[in-house]
C-alpha positions as a printed Julia matrix, in Angstrom:
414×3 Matrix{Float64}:
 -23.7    12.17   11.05
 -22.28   10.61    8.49
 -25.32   11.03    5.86
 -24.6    14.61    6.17
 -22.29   15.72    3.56
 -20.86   19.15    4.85
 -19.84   16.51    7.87
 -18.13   14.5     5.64
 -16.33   16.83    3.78
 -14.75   18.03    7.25
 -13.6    13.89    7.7
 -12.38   13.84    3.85
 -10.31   17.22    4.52
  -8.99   15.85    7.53
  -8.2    12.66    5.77
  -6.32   14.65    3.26
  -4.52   16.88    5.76
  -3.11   13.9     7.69
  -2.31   12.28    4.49
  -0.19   15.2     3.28
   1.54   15.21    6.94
   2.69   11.76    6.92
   3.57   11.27    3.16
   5.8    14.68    3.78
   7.53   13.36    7.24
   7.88    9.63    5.4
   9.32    9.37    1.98
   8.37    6.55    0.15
  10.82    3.55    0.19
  12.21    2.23   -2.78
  13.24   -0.9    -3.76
  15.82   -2.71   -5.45
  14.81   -2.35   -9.12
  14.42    1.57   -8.43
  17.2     2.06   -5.8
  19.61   -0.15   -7.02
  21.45   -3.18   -5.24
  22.42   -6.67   -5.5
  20.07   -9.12   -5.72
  21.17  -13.17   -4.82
  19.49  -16.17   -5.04
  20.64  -19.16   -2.23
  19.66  -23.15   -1.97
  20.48  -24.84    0.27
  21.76  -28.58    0.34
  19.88  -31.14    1.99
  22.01  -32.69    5.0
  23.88  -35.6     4.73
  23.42  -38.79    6.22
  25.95  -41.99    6.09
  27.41  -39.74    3.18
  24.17  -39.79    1.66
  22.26  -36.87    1.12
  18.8   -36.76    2.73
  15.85  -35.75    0.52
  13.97  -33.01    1.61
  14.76  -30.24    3.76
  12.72  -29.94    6.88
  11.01  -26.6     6.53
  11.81  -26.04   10.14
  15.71  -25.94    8.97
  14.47  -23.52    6.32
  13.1   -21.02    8.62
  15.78  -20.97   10.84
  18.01  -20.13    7.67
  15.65  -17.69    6.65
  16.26  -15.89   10.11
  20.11  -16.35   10.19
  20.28  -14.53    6.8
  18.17  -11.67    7.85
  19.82  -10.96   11.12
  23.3   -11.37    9.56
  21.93   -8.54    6.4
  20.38   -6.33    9.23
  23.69   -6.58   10.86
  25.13   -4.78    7.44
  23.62   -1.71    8.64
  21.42   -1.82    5.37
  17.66   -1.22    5.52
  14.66   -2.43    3.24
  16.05   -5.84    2.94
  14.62   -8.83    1.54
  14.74  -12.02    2.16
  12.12  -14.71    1.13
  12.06  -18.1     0.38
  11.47  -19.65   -2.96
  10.36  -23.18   -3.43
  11.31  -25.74   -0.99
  15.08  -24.74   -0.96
  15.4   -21.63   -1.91
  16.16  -18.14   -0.53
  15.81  -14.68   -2.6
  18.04  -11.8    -1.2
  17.95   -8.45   -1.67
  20.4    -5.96   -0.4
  19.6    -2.14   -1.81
  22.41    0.02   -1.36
  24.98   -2.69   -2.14
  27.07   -3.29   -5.2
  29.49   -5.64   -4.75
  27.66   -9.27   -4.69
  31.29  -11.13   -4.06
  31.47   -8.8    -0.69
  27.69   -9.77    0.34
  28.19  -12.87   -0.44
  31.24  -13.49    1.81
  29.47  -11.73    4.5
  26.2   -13.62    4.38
  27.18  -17.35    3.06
  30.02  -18.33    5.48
  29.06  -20.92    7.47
  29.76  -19.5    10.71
  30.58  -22.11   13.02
  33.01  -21.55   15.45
  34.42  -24.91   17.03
  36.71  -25.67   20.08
  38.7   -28.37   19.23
  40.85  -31.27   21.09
  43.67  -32.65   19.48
  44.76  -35.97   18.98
  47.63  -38.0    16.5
  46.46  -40.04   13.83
  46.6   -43.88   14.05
  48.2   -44.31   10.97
  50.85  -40.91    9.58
  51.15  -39.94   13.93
  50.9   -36.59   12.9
  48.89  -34.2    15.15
  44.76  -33.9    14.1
  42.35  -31.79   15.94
  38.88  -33.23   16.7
  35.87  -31.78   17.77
  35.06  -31.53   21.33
  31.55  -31.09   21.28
  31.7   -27.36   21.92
  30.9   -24.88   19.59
  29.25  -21.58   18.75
  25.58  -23.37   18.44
  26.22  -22.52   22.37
  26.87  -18.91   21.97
  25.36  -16.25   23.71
  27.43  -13.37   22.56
  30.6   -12.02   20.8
  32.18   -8.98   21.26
  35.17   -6.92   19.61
  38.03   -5.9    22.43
  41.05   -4.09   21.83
  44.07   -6.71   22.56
  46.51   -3.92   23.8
  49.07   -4.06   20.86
  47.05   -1.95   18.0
  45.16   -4.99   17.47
  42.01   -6.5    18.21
  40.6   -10.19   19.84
  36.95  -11.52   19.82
  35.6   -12.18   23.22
  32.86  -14.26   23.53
  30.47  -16.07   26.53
  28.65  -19.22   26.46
  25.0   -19.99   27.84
  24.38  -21.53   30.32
  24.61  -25.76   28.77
  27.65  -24.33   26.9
  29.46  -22.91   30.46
  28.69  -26.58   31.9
  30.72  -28.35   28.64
  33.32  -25.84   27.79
  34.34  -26.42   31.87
  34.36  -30.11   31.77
  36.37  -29.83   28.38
  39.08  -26.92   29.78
  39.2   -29.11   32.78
  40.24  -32.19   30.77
  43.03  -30.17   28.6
  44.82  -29.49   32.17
  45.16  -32.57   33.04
  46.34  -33.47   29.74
  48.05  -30.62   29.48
  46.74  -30.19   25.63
  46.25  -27.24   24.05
  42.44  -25.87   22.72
  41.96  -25.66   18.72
  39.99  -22.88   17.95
  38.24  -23.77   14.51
  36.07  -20.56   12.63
  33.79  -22.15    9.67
  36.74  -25.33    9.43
  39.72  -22.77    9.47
  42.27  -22.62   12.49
  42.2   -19.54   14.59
  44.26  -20.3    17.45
  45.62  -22.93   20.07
  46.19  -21.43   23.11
  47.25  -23.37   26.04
  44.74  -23.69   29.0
  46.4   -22.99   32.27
  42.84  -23.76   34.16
  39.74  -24.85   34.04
  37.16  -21.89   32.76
  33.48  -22.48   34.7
  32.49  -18.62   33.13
  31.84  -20.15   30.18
  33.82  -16.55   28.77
  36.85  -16.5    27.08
  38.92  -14.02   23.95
  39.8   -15.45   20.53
  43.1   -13.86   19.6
  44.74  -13.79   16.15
  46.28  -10.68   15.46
  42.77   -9.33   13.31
  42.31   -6.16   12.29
  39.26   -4.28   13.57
  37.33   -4.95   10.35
  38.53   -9.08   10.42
  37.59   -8.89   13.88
  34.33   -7.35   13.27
  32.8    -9.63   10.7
  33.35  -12.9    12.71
  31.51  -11.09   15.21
  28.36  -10.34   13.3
  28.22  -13.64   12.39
  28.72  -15.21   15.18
  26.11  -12.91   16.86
  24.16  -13.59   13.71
  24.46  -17.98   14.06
  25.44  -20.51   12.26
  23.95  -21.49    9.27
  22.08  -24.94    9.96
  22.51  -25.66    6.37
  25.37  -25.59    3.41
  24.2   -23.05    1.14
  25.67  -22.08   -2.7
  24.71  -19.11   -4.99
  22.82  -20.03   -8.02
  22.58  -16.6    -9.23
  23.36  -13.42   -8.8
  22.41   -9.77  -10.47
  23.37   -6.01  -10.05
  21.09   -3.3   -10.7
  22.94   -0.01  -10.92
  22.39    3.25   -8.86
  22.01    5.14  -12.49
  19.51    2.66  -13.85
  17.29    2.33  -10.57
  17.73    6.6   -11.39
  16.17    5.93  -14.72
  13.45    3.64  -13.86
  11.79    6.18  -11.23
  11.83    8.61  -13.65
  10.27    6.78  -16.44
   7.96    5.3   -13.47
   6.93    9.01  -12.92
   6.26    9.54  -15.92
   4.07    7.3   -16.93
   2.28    7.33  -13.95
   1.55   11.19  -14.32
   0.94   10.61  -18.13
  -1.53    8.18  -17.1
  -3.53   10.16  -14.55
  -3.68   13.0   -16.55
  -5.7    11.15  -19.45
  -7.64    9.28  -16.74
  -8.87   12.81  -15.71
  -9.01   14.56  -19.27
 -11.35   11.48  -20.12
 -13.45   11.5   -16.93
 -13.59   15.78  -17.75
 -14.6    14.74  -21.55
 -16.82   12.68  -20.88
 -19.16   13.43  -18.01
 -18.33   16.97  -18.01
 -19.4    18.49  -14.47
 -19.92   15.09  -13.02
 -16.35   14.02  -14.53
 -14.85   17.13  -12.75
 -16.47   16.01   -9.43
 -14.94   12.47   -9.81
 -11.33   13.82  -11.2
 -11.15   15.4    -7.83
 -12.33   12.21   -5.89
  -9.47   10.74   -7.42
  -6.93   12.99   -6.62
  -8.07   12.84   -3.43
  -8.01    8.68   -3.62
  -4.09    9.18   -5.15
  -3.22   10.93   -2.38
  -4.69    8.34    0.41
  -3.46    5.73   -1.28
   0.06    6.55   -1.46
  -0.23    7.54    2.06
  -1.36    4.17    2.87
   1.59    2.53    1.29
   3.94    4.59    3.22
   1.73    3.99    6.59
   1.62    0.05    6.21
   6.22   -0.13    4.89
   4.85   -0.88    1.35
   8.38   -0.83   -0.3
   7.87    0.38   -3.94
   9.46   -1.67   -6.71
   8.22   -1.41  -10.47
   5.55   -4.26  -10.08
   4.26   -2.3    -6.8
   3.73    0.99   -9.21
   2.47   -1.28  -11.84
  -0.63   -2.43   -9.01
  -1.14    1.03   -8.1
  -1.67    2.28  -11.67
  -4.09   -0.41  -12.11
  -5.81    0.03   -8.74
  -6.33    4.11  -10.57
  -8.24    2.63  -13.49
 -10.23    0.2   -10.89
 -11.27    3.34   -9.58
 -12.45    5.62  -12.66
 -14.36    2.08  -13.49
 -15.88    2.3   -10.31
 -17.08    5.79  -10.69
 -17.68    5.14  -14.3
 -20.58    2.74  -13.21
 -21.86    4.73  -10.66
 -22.76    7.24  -13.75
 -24.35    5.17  -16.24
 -26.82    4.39  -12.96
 -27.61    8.27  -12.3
 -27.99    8.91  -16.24
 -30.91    5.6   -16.11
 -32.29    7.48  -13.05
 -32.11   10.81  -14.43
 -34.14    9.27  -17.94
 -36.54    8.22  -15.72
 -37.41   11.98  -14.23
 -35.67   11.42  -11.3
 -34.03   14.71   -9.51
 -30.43   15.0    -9.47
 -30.3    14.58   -5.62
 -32.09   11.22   -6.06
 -30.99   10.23   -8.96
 -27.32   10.41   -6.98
 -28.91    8.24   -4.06
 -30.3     5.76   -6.35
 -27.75    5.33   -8.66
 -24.79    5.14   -5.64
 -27.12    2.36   -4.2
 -27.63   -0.19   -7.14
 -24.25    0.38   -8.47
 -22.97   -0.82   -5.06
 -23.5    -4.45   -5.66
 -21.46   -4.27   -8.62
 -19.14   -2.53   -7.65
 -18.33   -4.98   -4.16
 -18.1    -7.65   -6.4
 -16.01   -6.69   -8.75
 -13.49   -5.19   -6.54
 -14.05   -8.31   -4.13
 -12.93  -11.03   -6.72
  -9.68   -8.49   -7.8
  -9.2    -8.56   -3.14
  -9.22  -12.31   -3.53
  -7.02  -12.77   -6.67
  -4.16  -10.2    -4.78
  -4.96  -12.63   -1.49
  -3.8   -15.81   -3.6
  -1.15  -13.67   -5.24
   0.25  -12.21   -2.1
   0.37  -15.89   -0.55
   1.56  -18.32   -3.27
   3.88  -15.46   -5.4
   7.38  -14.81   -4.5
   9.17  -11.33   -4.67
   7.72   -8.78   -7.28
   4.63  -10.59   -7.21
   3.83  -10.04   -3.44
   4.71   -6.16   -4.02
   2.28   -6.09   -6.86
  -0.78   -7.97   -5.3
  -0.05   -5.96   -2.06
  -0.32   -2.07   -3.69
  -3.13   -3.66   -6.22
  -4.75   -4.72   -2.71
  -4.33   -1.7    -0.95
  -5.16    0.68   -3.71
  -8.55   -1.31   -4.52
  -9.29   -0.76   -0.77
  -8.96    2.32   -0.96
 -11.01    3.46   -4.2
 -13.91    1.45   -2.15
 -14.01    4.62    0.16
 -13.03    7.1    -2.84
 -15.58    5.84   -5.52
 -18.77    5.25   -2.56
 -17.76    7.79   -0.24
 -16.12   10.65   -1.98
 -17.29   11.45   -4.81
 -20.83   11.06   -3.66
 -20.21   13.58   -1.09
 -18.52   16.26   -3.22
 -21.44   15.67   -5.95
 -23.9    16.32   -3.07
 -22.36   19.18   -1.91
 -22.41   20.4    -5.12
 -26.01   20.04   -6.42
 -27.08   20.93   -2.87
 -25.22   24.0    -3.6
 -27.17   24.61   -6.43
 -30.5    23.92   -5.73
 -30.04   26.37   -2.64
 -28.54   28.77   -5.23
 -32.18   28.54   -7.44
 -34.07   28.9    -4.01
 -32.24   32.1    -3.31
 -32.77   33.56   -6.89
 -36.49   32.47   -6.92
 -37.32   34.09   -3.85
């Protein structure tokens, strides 16, 4: 079935149908260099030990890092986020949509550790010190905003289930001492309510006269976790709404600019034949941007930069496939066999030249960081896919067409 071109025709219009569908019902997504955003960089500090500093970082501390931050981003209500590590200590945010780094960076670098604290008087001055009790929010389970009845708002919060068992034993112990409980938020007192009983729910409010906003951030990230690590910003960078603006236009532009010569050339050069493969590739610029869209490709400037390339992979591919049918056609093949033939030993060449540029985007895509990954991933995808346009396209719409013909001389013969 599929050696029968009018057959495949029907599964390349159908291709292209779909592909129309989905690219209309899913704009493409941009990313930071074309939508604009803040963009941070974060390393962390290696824990300390005696006062000492240890020297590497488990990875396992990175990870969970790498998860706080995204959760406590997602939590922004902002979409197409990055965040990726860098090195051993190192995270690379992204934020699109965002243009105040001071703002994101208060809202993802706090610490976020919420403490319940005894307290107790200092050997030496007497004055009051709080100390911590062993309970914290590394025992959360969830945080809530609540209305506190007086135009303000409290954070409620419950425990799991090793948390419940502590936070009772420690209320418990402040009765008897009749003590109050130092609520502590990344260092900074809260509150220090007195407990009247012991609380086995594990559930309790934070009160503090916040607004709904104050309230609202120390609930994301307390929903979000603590960081495991102390984290600074080594840089930071803005890209503007205006100049992402600029750079999809120019990105348009040269993209069409480039497309267009690809097919005057192709047109030029191979004339009929050069026709048949301009429309292959229309047909393979259309599939491939509708595979970006269908596996969340987000489109920066490198990403366009791999697709452009993965175009002229293409037109290379085809490009080959023609010197092959002009040695066939020298040799007094037909033009129906000549197509065959040439198709079949251009193959080889073809699969290995597009495999080495798969395992160059594979390396890229694993060891790179940021742009790099975006650009091996479309250069990837869009060599995939001028596989199927080069081998599977164009040699159908060139049979179709000499087929076409030769029935044409039949019909004027007889």
């Amino acid at each position: 079935m599929l050696e029968n071109p009018r057959v495949m025709l029907l599964i390349i219009l159908a291709l292209v149908m779909g592909a129309l569908v989905w690219v209309v019902k899913h704009p493409a997504t941009l990313g930071l260099d074309l939508s604009g955003g803040v963009r941070l960089v974060m390393e962390a500090k290696a824990p300390t030990q005696l006062g000492k500093a240890t020297a590497v970082i488990a990875p396992k501390a990175m990870d969970a890092l790498q998860q706080i931050i995204q959760r406590r981003i997602d939590q922004m209500g902002v979409a197409e986020t990055v965040v990726q590590r860098s090195g051993e200590n190192r995270l690379i945010v992204e934020i699109p949509g965002v243009f105040d780094p001071e703002d994101a960076k208060a809202r993802i670098g706090k610490t976020g550790l919420l403490e319940f604290r005894t307290v107790s008087k200092d050997p030496k001055t007497g004055e009051p010190i709080w100390l911590p009790s062993g309970v914290s929010g590394r025992d959360l389970e969830s945080a809530d905003v609540a209305p506190d009845g007086a135009n303000g708002w409290v954070v409620s919060f419950q425990l799991n289930a090793q948390g419940k068992t502590a936070f009772r034993k420690l209320t418990e112990k402040l009765v008897v001492n009749h003590e109050p409980l130092g609520i502590f938020f990344d260092g900074v007192p809260i509150s220090a309510p007195s407990v009247q009983s012991a609380i086995p729910s594990g559930s309790g409010q934070i009160t503090g006269s916040f607004k709904y906003d104050e309230a609202k951030s120390m609930v994301d990230t307390l929903n979000a976790g603590a960081l495991p690590l102390d984290v600074s910003f080594i840089e930071e960078n803005t890209v503007g709404p205006l100049l992402g603006a600029a750079s999809i236009r120019q990105s348009m532009t040269a993209g069409i600019a480039g497309l267009g010569l690809v097919l005057l050339f192709m047109v030029v050069m191979y004339r009929l034949q050069g026709l048949v493969a301009s429309a292959a590739l229309l047909v393979y610029t259309l599939l491939c941007y509708a595979m970006f869209n269908l596996a969340g490709v987000t489109f920066t400037l490198a990403g366009i930069a791999g697709f452009i390339l993965s175009v002229g992979m293409a037109v290379d591919a085809n490009i080959l496939i023609f010197a092959r049918m002009k040695e066939e056609l020298s040799m007094g093949r037909s033009m129906l066999k000549a197509i065959d033939v040439g198709f079949d030993r251009a193959f080889p060449s073809i699969l290995d030249s597009n495999g080495t540029t798969l395992i160059t985007c594979t390396l890229l895509y694993l060891l790179g960081t940021g742009s790099v990954k975006g650009f091996a991933l479309t250069l990837a995808i869009g060599v995939a896919v001028s596989m199927f346009s080069a081998i599977t396209v164009t040699k159908t719409f060139l049979h179709l067409m000499f087929d076409n013909q030769r029935d044409s001389q039949r019909s004027a013969a007889h």
